[in-house]
N, C-alpha and C positions, 0 to 999 in steps of 0.2 A: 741617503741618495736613492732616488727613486728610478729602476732602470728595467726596463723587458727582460720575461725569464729569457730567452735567447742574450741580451748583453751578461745578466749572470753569469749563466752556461760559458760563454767567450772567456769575461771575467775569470773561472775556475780551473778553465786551460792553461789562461797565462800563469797564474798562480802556481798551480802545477810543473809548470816547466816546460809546457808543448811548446815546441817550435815549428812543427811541420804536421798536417792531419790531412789528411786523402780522403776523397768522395767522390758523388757523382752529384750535382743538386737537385733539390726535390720542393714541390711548396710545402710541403710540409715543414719543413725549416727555416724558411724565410728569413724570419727572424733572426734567426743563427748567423745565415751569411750576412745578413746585415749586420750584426757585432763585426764579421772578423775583416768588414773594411776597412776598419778603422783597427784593426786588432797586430800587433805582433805575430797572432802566427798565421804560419806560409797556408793557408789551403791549397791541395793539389787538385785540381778538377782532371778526373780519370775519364776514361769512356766507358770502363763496365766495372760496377761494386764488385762483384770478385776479384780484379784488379784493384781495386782501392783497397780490400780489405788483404790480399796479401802483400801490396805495399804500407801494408800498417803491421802485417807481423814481422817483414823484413826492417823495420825502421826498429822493433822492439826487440828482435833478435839482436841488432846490430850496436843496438845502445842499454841496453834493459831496463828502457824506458817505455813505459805504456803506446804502443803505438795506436792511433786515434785514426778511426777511420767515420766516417757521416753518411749517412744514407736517408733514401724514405722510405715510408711505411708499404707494407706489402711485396711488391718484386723486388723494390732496393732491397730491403733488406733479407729476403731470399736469396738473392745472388750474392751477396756477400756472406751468405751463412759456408760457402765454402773458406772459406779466411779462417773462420772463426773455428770450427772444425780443424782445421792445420795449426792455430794457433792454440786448440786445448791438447793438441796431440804433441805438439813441440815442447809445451810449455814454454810460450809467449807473452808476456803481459800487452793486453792490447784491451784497446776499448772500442765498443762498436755504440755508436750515438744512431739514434732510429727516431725519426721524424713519424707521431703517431697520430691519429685520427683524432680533432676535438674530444673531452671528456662530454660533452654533451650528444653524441654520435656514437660514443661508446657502447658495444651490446647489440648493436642492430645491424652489425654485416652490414657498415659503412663501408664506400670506395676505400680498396683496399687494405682494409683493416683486419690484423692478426693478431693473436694472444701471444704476445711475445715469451712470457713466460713460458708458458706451451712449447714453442718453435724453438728456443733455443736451451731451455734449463739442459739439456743433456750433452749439448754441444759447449756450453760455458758454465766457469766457478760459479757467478753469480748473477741472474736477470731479475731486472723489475723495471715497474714505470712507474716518474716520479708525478705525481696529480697534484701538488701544491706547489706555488713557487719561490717558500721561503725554504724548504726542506731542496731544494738545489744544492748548494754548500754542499752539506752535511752528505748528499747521497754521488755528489762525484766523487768527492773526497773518499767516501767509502770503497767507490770502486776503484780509484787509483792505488789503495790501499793493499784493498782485495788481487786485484790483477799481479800486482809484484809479491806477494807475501805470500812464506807458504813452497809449495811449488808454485810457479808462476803461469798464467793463462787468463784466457778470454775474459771480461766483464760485457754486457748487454744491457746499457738502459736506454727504457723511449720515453718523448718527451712530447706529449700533446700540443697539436699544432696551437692550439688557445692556451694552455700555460705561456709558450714560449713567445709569442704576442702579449702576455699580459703586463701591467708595470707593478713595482712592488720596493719597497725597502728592505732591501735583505742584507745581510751582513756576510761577508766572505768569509770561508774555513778559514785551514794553515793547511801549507804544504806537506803532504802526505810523508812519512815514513815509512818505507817497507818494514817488516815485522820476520826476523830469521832467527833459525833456534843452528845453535852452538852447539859440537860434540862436547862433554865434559870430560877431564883430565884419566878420570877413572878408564873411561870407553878407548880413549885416544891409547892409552896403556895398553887392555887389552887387544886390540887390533895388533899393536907391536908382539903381544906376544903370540897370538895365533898365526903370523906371519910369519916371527921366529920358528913356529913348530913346524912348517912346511918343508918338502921336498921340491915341489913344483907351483910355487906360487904364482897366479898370473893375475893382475887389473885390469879392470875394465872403467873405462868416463865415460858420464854423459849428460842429457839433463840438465836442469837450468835452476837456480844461480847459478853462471858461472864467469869468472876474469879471468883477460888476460896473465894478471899476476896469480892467480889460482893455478892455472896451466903450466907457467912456471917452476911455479913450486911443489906440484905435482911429478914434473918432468923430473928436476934436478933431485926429489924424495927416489924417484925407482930409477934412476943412475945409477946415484950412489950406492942403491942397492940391488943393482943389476937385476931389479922385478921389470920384466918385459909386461908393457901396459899397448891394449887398444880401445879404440875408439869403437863404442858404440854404434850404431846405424845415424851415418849423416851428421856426428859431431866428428867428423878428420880435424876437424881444424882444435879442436883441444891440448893438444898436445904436440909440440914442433916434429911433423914426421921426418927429421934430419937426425932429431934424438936415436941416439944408439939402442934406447929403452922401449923403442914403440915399434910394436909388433902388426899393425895393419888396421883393417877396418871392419866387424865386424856387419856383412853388409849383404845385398843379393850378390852374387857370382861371387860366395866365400871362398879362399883358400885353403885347402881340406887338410893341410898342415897349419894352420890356425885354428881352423875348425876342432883340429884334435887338440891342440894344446888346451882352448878352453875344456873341453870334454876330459880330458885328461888330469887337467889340475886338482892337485888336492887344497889350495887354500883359494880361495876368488874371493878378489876385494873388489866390491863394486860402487864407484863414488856415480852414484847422481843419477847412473841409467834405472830403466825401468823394466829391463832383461825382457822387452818385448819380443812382439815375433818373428820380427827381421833378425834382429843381433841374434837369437838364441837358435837361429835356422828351425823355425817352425816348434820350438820350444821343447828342442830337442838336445841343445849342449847344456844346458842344466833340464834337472829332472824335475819338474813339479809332480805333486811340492813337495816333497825332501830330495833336496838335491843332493848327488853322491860327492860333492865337492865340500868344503867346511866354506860357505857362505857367509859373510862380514859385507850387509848391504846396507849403505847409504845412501838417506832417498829425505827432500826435502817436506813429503809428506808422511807424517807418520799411519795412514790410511796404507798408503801405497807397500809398506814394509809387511809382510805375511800376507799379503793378496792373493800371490802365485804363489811364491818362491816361500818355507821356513826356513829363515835365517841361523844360524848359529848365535852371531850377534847383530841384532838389529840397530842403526842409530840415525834417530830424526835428526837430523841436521841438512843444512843448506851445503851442497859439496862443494862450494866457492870456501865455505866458513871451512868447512872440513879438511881441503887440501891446505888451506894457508894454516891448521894446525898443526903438517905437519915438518912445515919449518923449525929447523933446532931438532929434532925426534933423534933421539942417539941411532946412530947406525944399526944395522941387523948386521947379524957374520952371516953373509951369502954362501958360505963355502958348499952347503947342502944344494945349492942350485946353481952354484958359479956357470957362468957360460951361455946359460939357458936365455939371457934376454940378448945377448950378441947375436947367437944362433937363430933367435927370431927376426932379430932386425935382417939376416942377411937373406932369409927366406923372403923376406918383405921386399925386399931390392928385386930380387929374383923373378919373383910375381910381375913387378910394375914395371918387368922391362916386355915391352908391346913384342908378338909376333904376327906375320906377316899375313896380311889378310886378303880376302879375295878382292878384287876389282882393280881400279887404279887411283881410290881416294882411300888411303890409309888412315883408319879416324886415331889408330894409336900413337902413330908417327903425329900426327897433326897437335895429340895433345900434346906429345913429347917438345915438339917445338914450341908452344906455348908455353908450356912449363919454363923454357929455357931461355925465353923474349921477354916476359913481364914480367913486373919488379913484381917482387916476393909475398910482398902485401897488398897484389892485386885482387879483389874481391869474384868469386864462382856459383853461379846461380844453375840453381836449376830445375826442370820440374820432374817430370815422372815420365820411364818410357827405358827400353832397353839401352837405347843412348848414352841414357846417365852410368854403367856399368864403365865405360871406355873412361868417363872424365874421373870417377871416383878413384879407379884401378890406379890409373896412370899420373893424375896429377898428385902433386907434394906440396901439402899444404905449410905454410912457415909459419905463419902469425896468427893467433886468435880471432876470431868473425874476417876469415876470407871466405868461408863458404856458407851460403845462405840454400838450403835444400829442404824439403819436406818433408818429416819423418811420414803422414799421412798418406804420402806419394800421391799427391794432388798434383794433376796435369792443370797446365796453364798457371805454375808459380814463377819460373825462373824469369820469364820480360819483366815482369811488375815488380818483380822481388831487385832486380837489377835495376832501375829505376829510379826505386827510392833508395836503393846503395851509393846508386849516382849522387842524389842529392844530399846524402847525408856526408858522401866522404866527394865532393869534387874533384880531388886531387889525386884519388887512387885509378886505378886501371880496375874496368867492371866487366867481365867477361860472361853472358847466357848460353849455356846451353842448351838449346832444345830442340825436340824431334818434330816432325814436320806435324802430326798429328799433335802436337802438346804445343807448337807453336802457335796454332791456327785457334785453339783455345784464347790466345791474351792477345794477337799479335796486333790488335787496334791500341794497347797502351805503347806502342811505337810511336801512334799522335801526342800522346803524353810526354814519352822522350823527346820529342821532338821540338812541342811547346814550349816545353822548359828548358831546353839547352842540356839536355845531360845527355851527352856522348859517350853511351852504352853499345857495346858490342856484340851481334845474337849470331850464334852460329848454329842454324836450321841445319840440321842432319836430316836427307831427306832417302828415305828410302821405299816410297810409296805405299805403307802401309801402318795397322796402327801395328810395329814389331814386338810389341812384349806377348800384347794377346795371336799373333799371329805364332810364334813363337810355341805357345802354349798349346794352342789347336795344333801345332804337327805334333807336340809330344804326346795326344791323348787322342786326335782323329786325323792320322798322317792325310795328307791331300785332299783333304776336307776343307778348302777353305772360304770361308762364310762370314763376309760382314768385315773386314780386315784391312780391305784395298782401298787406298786414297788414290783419288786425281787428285795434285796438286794445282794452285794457279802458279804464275810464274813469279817467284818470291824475289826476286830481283825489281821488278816491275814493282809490285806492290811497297816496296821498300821507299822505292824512289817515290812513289805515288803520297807515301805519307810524309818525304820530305828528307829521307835518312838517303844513308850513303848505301847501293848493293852491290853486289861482286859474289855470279857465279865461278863454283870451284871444282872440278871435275877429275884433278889429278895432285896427290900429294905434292907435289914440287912446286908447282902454282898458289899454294898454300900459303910461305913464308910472305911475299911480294902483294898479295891480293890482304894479309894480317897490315902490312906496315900502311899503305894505303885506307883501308877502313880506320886504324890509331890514328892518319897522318889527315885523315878529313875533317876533323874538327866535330863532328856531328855522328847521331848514332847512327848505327851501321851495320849491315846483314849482309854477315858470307852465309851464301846457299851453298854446303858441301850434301855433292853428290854421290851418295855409297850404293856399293853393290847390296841388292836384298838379301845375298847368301850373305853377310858378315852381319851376322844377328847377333852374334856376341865374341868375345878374344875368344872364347874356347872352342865353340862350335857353329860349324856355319847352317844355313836351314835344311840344306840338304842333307849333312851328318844327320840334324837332330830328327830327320822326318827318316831317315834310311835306320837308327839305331828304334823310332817306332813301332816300324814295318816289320823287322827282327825279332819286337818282343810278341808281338800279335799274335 
C-alpha cells in the first residue's frame, strides 16, 4: 500500500496507541496534518510549542503513555525545548515530532534549520532524524520504546519536509512494549533485612514508573509496618496523604522536623526518587557520597544508582515493579521504632494547618477550602513561583496523578498542563495554580481551553511581582530591588477577552461564592486572587525576611 511518509508517521501513532497529540502547525509537516484528518487522533492545536509540549508531558504523566507533542523546525522546536527539559527531569515519556528542512537543503543554514542532534541530545534519552521513508516504522517504534523503558523521558525525532511528502510501500511495526527490570527475590530479602536492623527507618517515593496500584501497595507495606514514608519533591500524590504512614513532602519550605527525621535516620529506603536537590534540601540531608544513613536506593536506571549517593544496596529496578514486590513481604517487628510514623503523620497535620497571613486574601484559608469543596480526585497543576509553597503545604492529596507539577520548576506548566488534564479525564475537577508572573508565561493556552470545551479552573495569585526571586534579593541585597516588579493587565478582562469565565477576589470570604460560580459556568475560568506582597511565604512575610537581612549585615 503505497502512502506519504507523513500518512506512515499518522499510521504509527494509531498503532501505538495515541489518542491525543498537541502542537502548533508548521509547513513543515504538512503532510502530517493531512494524515491526522482523516486519522483517530485528537490533534490539539495550541498557541505556543511550550504549551504543546508540556501539554504532552502532562498527558504522559497522567497516563504513562508517550505524550506526542508536533512542532516545526527551528523556533517551534525551540520553544518547545522547555517541555522536553521538564519532561527529562520528571522522567516523562513523551515524544517531540520536529518538522525539518528538505534533505536536499540540508547543510546550508536553510530557513530555519537546526541540528537537532545538537539542540536536544542533552535535554532527551534519544534524538535523531529519520532520512529514509521505509525506516519510519522501525524508528517510531524505537522511540516509543525508548521514551517508556528504563527510567522514563523525552524522545526527539525530525522528519524532513520531503520524506514526509514522499509516497512509498512500507510495512507497519508492532505495538511497542515498554522494557522494566524486576528486583530479584534475593535483593527483596535483603531490603527486609536492613530494615529489620534499623532503629529509625524512614522511605522516601518518587520517580517514574509509577501506579496507582504501586502506591497502594506501598502505603499498605509501611502501615503495616509503621515506616513513616515521604514524598519526594512534587510526587505528594504517591502516596494517600490520609495514610497514617506518610510523613510529608520533601520540598522547598521543608519542615525542619522532617528535615531532621530524614537527616536522622539510620536506614533510608529510597523507591524511584533520584535524592535530587530540592528533596535532599541542597544535598544536604544525605551526605554525598557516603551517606551517614544505610542507603537501600531504588532507581529504574541502573546509571542513576552510585552517581551521587554510595548505596549500601543498590537495585535496578522500575519502583512501580518494586513496591508491588512487596505485596505478601512478612512483616517486620516494629517494636525498635514503634510510634515513630504516627508521631510523623501528626507533625504533618500540624504543618498543614494555615496561619494567619497579612492582608485580607488568606491564600491558606483559600486552599483549605478547596481542599474541603472538590471531590478527592480532582486533578492540581502547577508551575513555579513562591505560590506553589501555600498549594503543596496545605493541600491533601488522595488519589494517584491528582497533581501534575514540575520537578524542573518551569514557569508557565500549570495552564497547559491543566488543559490536557482536562481532556484527558473530562469528568474530573482540574484546579491551576499560578502566579501572576508564571501565569502570563502560558496564559494564551486559555484560547486553547477554551476551543476545546475543557472547563479548567486557574487561580492567578497575584502579587505584583516575580516573588520567589524578589524573595531572594531581600535575603542576600535587603532593599535592593531590581528587576522583580510586574504591572499586571487586568486578568479578569483578559479572561473574558479569550472567552473563559473571570472573577476578581480581594477578600478570603468572597472566595467560597466566586469557587462555586467559576465550577457552576460551565467553561474555563479565572479567579484573580488578590494577595498582600508581605505574604511571600506561611512563614515569613517580606518584611521579616528583609529586617532578619538587615540584622545579619
Amino acid at each position: 500500500m503505497t502512502r506519504t511518509g507523513g500518512q506512515i508517521l499518522v499510521d504509527q501513532l494509531e498503532l501505538h496507541g495515541v489518542d491525543l497529540a498537541f502542537g502548533v502547525p508548521g509547513e513543515s509537516y504538512l503532510a502530517v496534518l493531512d494524515a491526522l484528518y482523516d486519522s483517530t487522533v485528537r490533534y490539539v492545536t495550541c498557541r505556543h510549542e511550550a504549551g504543546a509540549s508540556n501539554m504532552a508531558d502532562a498527558y504522559g504523566k497522567l497516563t504513562g503513555r508517550p505524550g506526542v507533542c508536533l512542532v516545526t523546525r527551528g523556533p517551534g522546536a525551540t520553544h518547545a525545548s522547555s517541555g522536553v527539559h521538564t519532561a527529562f527531569q520528571d522522567s516523562t515519556p513523551l515524544l517531540l515530532i520536529v518538522g525539518q528542512v528538505a534533505r536536499t537543503m540540508r547543510g546550508r543554514e536553510a530557513f530555519q534549520e537546526v541540528d537537532y542532534r545538537q539542540l536536544f541530545s542533552p535535554l532527551a534519552k534519544w534524538v535523531d532524524e529519520v532520512d529514509r521513508i521505509d525506516r519510519i516504522p522501525e524508528l517510531v517504534a524505537r522511540a516509543f520504546h525508548t521514551a517508556t523503558s528504563g527510567r522514563p523521558g523525552p524522545v526527539v525525532l525530525a522528519f524532513p519536509e520531503d520524506l514526509l511528502a514522499e509516497e512509498g510501500d512500507v510495512e507497519d511495526a508492532v505495538r511497542y512494549v515498554p522494557t522494566q527490570a524486576r528486583p530479584g527475590n534475593d535483593e527483596i530479602a535483603r531490603v527486609r533485612e536492613i530494615l529489620q536492623s534499623a532503629t529509625r527507618p524512614f522511605v522516601v517515593v518518587g520517580g517514574a514508573p509509577w501506579s496507582a496500584e504501586a502506591g497502594e501497595t506501598l502505603r499498605a507495606f509501611c502501615e503495616t509496618n509503621e515506616l513513616p514514608v515521604a514524598a519526594s519533591f512534587r510526587c505528594q500524590d504517591y502516596v494517600d496523604n490520609r495514610s497514617s504512614a506518610y510523613a510529608g513532602h520533601l520540598a522547598l519550605g521543608l519542615d525542619s522536623k522532617l528535615a531532621a527525621r530524614v537527616r536522622d535516620a539510620d536506614v533510608l529506603l529510597v523507591v524511584g526518587a533520584r535524592l535530587g536537590e530540592i528533596t535532599t534540601l541542597g544535598y544536604s540531608l544525605v551526605r554525598a557520597p557516603l551517606p551517614k544513613q544505610r542507603l537501600v536506593h531504588v532507581h529504574a536506571d541502573p546509571d542513576e544508582l552510585g552517581r551521587v549517593y554510595a548505596p549500601e544496596l543498590a537495585i535496578a529496578s522500575s519502583p512501580e515493579a518494586f513496591a508491588l514486590s512487596l505485596a505478601g513481604l512478612e512483616p517486620l517487628d516494629a517494636s525498635a521504632w514503634r510510634g515513630e510514623s504516627a508521631q510523623a503523620h501528626e507533625e504533618l497535620l500540624a504543618f498543614g494547618r494555615p496561619t494567619p497571613q497579612p492582608g485580607e486574601l488568606d491564600l491558606g484559608e483559600v486552599v483549605t477550602h478547596l481542599r474541603r469543596h472538590v471531590p478527592e480526585d480532582a486533578v492540581v497543576t502547577n508551575g513555579a513561583g513562591n505560590f506553589t509553597v501555600w498549594a503543596h503545604r496545605f493541600w491533601e492529596f488522595r488519589s494517584f496523578r491528582s497533581q501534575l507539577a514540575p520537578t524542573s520548576g518551569a514557569m508557565g506548566y500549570g495552564v497547559p498542563a491543566a488543559v490536557a488534564a482536562k481532556l484527558v479525564h473530562p469528568d474530573r475537577v482540574v484546579l491551576a495554580f499560578a502566579g501572576d508572573g508564571d501565569f502570563l508565561m502560558a496564559d494564551q493556552e486559555l484560547a486553547t481551553a477554551v476551543q476545546y470545551d475543557a472547563p479548567i479552573v486557574v487561580l492567578v495569585v497575584d502579587n505584583g511581582m516575580y516573588g520567589t526571586i524578589r524573595m531572594h534579593q531581600e535575603r542576600h541585597y535587603p532593599g535592593r530591588v531590581s528587576g522583580t516588579d510586574l504591572r499586571n493587565p487586568d486578568f479578569v478582562a483578559l479572561a473574558e477577552s479569550y472567552g473563559a469565565f473571570g472573577k476578581r477576589v480581594e477578600r478570603t470570604g468572597d472566595f467560597p461564592a466566586a469557587l462555586e460560580r467559576a465550577l457552576a459556568s460551565g467553561r474555563p475560568a479565572l479567579l484573580h486572587l488578590v494577595v498582600d506582597p508581605e505574604s511571600i511565604t506561611p512563614r515569613q512575610t517580606l518584611s521579616e525576611i528583609r529586617a532578619a537581612a538587615e540584622a545579619r549585615a
